[in-house]
C-alpha positions in Angstrom: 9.0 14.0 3.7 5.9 13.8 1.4 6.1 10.4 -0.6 4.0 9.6 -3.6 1.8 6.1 -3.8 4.3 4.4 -5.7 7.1 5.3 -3.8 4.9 4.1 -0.4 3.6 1.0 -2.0 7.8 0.1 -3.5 9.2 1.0 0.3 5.8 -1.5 1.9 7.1 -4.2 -0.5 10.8 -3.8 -0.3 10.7 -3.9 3.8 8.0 -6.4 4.2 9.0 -8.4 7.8 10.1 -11.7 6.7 8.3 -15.3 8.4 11.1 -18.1 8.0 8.6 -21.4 7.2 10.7 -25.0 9.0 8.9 -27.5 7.7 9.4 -31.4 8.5 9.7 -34.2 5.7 6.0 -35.3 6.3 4.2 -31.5 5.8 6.5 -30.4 2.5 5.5 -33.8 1.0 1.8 -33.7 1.7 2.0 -30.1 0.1 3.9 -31.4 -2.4 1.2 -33.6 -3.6 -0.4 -30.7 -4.8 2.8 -29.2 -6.9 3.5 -26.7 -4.2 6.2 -25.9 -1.1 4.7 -25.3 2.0 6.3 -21.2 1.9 4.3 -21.3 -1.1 1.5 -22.7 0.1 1.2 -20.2 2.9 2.6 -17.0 1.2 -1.1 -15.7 0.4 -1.7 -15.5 4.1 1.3 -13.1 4.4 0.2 -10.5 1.3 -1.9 -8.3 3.5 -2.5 -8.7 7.1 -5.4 -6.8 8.6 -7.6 -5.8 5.7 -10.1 -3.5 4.9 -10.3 -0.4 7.1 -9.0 -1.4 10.5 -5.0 -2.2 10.0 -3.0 -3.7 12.0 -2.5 -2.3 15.7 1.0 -2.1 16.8 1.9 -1.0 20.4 5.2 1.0 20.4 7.2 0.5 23.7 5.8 3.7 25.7 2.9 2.0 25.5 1.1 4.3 22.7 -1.3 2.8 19.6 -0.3 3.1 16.1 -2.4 1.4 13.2 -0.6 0.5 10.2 -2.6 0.1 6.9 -1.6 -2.1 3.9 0.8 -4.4 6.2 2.3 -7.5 5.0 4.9 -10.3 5.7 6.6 -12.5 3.3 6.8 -16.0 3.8 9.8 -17.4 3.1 11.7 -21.3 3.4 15.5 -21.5 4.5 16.0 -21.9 0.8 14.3 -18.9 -0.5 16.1 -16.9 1.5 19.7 -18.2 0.7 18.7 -17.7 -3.2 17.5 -13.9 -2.4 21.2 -13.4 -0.9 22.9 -14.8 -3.5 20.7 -12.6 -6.0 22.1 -9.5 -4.4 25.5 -9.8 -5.6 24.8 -8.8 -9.5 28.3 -6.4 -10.2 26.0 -3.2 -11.1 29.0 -2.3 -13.6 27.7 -4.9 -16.1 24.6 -3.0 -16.0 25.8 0.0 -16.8 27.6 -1.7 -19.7 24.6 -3.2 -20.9 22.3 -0.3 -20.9 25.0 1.9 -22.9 23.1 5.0 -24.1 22.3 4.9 -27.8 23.6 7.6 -30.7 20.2 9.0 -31.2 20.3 10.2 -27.7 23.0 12.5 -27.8 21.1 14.3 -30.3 17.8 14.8 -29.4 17.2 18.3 -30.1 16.5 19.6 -26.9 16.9 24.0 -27.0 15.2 25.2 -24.6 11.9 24.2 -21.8 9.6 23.6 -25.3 11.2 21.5 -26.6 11.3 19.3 -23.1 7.9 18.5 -23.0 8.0 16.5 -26.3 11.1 14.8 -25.7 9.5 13.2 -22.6 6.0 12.6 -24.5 8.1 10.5 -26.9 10.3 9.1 -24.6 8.6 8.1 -21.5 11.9 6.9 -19.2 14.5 9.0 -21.2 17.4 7.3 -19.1 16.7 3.4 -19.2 20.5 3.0 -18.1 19.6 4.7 -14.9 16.8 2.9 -14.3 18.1 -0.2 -14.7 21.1 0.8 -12.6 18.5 2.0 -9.7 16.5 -1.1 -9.7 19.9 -3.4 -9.4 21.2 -1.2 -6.5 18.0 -1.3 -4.5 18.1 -4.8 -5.3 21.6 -5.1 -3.8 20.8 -2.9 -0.7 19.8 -5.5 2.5 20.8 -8.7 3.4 23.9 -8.5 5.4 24.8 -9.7 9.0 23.9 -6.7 10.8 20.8 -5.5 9.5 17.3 -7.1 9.9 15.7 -5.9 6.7 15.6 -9.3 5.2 16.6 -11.3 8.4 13.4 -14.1 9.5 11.2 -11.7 12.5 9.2 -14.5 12.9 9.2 -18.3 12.5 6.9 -21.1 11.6 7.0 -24.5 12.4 5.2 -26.9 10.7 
C-alpha cells in the first residue's frame, strides 16, 4: 500500500504510544506555579523522539533492527485520558444532520469530465458532510478495553 505524506503524518499522530504522567500533590503544585499540569509540562518531550536523521532503533523480537523516523509519544495525565474517552462517544448521526447538503449542490451542472475540473476548482471539498462525518468516525475509532491504541505503554512517576 503506497500512502501519501498526509495520510503518513494523520496515521503517526492518530497512533502515537501513549505515556500515562502520576504525579504526587507536591510535583502538580510546583508546576502549577507556573499555570501549567505536569502532562503539560512534559508533552514537548514527547512530540518527536529521536530527531534529525537517526530515528529511533526498535529491536523486533527475532532480534532484527528497524529505525523508525518521525516517532512520537503523547503524554498524557489519568484525567486527559478519561476526557479523550468520553469525547469518542459523539452519535455520528447528528453530524450527518448537521452537515445536510445544500440546494445549490444538487444542481451543479456537472455533464460530462469538463465540466469536473471546474466544479472542484470552485469547490475545493465538494462533500463537507463526508468529511465531517470521516473525521468524527476516526475520532470514535480506539479507546475500548481490548485494544491498546490509546491505552498508557508507558508510565511516569513523578
Amino acid at each position: 500500500v503506497i500512502m501519501n505524506r498526509a495520510s503518513i503524518q494523520w496515521a503517526t499522530e492518530v497512533f502515537k504510544p501513549v505515556v500515562l504522567v502520576c504525579g504526587s500533590e507536591k510535583a502538580e503544585k510546583i508546576c502549577q506555579k507556573n499555570g501549567i499540569t505536569l502532562s503539560e509540562m512534559l508533552r514537548p518531550f514527547g512530540n518527536r523522539i529521536g530527531g534529525g536523521d537517526g530515528g529511533v532503533r526498535f529491536r523486533t523480537p527475532n532480534q532484527t533492527l528497524k529505525v523508525v523516523h518521525g516517532y512520537g509519544v503523547q503524554i498524557l495525565s489519568g484525567a486527559e485520558i478519561d476526557k479523550i474517552a468520553a469525547t469518542r462517544v459523539a452519535p455520528l448521526d447528528d453530524v450527518m444532520r448537521a452537515n445536510v447538503p445544500s440546494e445549490q449542490r444538487k444542481s451543479d451542472d456537472i455533464f460530462d469530465m469538463s465540466d469536473a475540473a471546474r466544479f472542484f476548482i470552485r469547490n475545493p471539498d465538494p462533500t463537507p458532510w463526508f468529511t465531517a462525518y470521516r473525521t468524527e468516525l476516526h475520532k470514535s475509532l480506539g479507546f475500548t478495553p481490548y485494544e491498546f491504541t490509546e491505552q498508557p505503554l508507558g508510565m511516569i512517576f513523578v
